[in-house]
ZASE-769483 format. One record per residue (C-alpha): residue in one letter; x, y, z; residue number from 1. Coordinates in nm, 3 decimals, always signed. Each point is the difference from the previous one (the first is absolute). Example, Ala and Ser with C-alpha at 12.3 -4.5 7.8 and 13.67 -1.06 7.14 Angstrom:
ZASE-769483
<node resn="A" east="+1.230" north="-0.450" up="+0.780" resi="1"/>
<node resn="S" east="+0.137" north="+0.344" up="-0.066" resi="2"/>
***
This chain:
ZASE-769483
<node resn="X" east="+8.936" north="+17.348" up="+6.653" resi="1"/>
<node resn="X" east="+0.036" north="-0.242" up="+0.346" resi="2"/>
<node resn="X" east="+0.317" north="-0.122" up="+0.002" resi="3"/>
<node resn="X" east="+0.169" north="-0.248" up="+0.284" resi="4"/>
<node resn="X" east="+0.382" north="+0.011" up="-0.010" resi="5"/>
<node resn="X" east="+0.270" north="-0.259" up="+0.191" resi="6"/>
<node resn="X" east="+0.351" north="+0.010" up="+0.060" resi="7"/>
<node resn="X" east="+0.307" north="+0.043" up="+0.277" resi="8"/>
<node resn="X" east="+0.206" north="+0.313" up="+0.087" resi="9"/>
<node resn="X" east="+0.316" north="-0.026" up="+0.172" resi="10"/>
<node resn="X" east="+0.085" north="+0.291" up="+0.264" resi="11"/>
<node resn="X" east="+0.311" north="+0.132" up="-0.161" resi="12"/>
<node resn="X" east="+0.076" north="+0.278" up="+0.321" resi="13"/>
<node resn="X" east="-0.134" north="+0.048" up="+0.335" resi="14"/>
<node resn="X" east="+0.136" north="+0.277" up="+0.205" resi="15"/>
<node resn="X" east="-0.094" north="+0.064" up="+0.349" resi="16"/>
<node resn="X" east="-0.131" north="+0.373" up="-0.011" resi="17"/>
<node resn="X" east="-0.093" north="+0.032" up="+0.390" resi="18"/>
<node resn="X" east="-0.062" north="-0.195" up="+0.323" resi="19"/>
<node resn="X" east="-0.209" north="+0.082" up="+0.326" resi="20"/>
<node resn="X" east="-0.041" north="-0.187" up="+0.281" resi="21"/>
<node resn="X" east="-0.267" north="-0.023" up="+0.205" resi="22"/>
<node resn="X" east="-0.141" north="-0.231" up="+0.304" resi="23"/>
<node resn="X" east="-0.076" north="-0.299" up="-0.191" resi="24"/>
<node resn="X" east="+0.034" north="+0.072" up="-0.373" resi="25"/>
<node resn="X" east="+0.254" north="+0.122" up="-0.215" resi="26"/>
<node resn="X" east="-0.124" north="+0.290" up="-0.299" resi="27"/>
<node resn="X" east="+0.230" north="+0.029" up="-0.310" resi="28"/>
<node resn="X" east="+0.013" north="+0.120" up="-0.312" resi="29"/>
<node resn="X" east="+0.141" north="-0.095" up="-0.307" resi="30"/>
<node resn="X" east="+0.093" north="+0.053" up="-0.341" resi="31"/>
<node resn="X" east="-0.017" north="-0.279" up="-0.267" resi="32"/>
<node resn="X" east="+0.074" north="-0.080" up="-0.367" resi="33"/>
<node resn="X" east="-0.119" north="-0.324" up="-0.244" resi="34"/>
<node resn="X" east="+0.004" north="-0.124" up="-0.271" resi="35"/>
<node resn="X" east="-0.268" north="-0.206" up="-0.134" resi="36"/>
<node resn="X" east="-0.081" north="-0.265" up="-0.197" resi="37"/>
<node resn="X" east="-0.279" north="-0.212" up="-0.215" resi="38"/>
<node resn="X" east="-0.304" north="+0.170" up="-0.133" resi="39"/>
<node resn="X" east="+0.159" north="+0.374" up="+0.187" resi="40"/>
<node resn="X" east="+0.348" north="+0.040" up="-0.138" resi="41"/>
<node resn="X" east="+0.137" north="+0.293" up="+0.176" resi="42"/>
<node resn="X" east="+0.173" north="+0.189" up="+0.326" resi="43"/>
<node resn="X" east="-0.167" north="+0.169" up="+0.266" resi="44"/>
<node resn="X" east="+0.077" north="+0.209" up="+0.297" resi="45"/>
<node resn="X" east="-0.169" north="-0.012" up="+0.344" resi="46"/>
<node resn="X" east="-0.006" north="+0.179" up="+0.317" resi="47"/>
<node resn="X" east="-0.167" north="-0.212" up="+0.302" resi="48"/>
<node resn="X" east="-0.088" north="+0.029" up="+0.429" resi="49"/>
<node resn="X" east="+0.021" north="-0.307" up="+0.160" resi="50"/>
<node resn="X" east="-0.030" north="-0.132" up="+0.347" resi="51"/>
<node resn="X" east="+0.156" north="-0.293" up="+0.170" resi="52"/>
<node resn="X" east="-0.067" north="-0.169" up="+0.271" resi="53"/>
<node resn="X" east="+0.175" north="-0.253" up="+0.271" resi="54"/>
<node resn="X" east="-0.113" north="-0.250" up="-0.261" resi="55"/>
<node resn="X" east="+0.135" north="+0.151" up="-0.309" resi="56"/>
<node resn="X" east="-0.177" north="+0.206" up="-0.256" resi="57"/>
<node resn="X" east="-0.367" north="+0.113" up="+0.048" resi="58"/>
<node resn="X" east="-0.137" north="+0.258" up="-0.223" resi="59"/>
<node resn="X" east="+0.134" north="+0.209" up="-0.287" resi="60"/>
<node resn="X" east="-0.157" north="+0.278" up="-0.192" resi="61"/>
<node resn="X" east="+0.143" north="+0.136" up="-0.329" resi="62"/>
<node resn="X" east="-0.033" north="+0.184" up="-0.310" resi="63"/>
<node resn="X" east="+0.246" north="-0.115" up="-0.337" resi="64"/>
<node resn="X" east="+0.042" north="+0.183" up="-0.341" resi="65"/>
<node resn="X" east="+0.059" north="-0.293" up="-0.233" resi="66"/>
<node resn="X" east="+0.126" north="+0.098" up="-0.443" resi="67"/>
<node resn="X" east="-0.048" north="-0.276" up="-0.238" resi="68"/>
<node resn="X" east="-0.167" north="-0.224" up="-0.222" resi="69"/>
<node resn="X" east="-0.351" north="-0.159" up="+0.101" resi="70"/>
<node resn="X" east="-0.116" north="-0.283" up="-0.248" resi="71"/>
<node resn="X" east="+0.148" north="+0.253" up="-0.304" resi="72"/>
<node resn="X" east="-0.118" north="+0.273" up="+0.122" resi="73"/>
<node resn="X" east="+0.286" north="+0.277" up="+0.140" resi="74"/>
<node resn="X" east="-0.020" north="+0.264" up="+0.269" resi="75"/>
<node resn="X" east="-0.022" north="+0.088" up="+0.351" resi="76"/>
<node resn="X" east="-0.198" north="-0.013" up="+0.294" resi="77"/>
<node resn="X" east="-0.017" north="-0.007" up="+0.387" resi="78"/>
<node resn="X" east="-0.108" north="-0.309" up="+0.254" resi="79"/>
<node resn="X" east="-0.101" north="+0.049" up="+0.321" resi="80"/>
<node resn="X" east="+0.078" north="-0.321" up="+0.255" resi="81"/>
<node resn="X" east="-0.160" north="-0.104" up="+0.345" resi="82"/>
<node resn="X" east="+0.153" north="-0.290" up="+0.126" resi="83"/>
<node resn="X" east="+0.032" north="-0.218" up="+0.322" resi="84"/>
<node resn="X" east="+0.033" north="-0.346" up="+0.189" resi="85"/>
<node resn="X" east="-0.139" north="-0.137" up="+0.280" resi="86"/>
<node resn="X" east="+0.055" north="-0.378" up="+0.099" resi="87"/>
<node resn="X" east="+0.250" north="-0.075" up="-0.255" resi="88"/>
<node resn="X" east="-0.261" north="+0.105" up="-0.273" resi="89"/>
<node resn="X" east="+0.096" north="+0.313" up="-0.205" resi="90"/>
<node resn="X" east="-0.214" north="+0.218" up="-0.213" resi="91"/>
<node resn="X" east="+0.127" north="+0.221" up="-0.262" resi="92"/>
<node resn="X" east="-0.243" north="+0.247" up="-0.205" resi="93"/>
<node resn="X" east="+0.054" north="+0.227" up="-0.312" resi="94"/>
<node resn="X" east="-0.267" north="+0.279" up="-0.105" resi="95"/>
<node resn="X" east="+0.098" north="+0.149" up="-0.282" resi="96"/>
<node resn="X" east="-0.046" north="+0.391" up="+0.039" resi="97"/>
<node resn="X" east="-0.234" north="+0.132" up="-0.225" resi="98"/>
<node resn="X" east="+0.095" north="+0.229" up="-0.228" resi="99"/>
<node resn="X" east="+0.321" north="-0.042" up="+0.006" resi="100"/>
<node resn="X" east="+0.074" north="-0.193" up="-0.319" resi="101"/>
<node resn="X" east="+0.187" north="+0.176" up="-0.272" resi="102"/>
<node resn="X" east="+0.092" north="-0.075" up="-0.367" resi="103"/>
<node resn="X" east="-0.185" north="-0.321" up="-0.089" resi="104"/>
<node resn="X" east="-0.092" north="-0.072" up="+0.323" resi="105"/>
<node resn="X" east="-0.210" north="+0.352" up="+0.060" resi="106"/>
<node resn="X" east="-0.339" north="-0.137" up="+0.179" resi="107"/>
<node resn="X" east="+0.154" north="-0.294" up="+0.152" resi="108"/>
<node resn="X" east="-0.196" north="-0.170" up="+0.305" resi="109"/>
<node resn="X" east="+0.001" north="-0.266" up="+0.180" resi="110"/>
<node resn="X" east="+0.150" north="-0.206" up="+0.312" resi="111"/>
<node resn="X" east="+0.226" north="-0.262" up="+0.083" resi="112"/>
<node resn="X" east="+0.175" north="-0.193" up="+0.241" resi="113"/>
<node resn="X" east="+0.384" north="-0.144" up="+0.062" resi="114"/>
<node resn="X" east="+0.086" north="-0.337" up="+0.082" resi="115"/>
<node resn="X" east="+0.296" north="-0.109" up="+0.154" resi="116"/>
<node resn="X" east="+0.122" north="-0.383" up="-0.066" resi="117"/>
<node resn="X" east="+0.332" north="-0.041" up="-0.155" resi="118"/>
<node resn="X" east="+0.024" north="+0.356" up="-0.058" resi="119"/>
<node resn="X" east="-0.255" north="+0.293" up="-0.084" resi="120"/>
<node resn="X" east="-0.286" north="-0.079" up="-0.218" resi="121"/>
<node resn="X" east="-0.273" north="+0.237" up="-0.112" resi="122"/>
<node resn="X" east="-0.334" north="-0.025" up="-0.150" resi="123"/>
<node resn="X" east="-0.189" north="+0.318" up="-0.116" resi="124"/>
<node resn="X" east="-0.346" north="+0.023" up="-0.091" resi="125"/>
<node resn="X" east="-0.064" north="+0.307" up="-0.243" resi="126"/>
<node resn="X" east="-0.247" north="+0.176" up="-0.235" resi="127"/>
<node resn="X" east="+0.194" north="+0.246" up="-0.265" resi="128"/>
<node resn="X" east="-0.223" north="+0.187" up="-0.283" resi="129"/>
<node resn="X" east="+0.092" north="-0.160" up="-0.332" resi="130"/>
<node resn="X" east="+0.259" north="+0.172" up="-0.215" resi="131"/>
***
């Protein structure tokens, strides 16, 4: 089954995990929690590496575990991100890691991409083997 999902998720914690600075950038890491919302009803955790520049954030790299509820359907699974800016224009990526859907969500692929504009919207573009 190809699915498409939309929603929002709200970043519920963000803790600063580490900082190093080097001659022009800044590398971090950090741990994060949401909670999400629309066709994905569920929490998630994420660990990410970024780098800022002079001119603010640059690149980040991540990988999240996100439990819930995707159009019905309940389990787990993991995201990887790859995101950056340049120009005032961001990019934000999801691959979904194959096989790592559980429960109802075992076989889960796809990809998808974040969106931020009066908060943090998500579309997901996914094929799941019927039930």
């Amino acid at each position: 089954m190809n699915g498409h999902a939309t929603g929002a998720f709200d970043i519920t914690n963000w803790t600063e995990l580490a900082t190093e600075e080097k001659e022009g950038t800044t590398f971090g890491r950090n741990h994060i929690t949401k909670a999400f919302h629309g066709d994905l009803v569920g929490t998630s955790t994420t660990e990410i590496l970024t780098v800022v520049t002079p001119d603010g954030p640059a690149a980040y790299v991540g990988v999240e575990h996100v439990e819930g509820t995707l159009h019905g359907r309940k389990g787990t699974f993991a995201l990887q991100h790859s995101a950056g800016s340049h120009n005032g224009e961001q990019w934000m990526k999801w691959q979904i890691v194959p096989t790592s859907g559980t429960g109802e969500l075992a076989g889960l692929t796809g990809e998808g991409t974040i969106r931020v504009d009066d908060g943090h919207h998500y579309l997901i573009d996914y094929t799941l083997p019927e039930a």
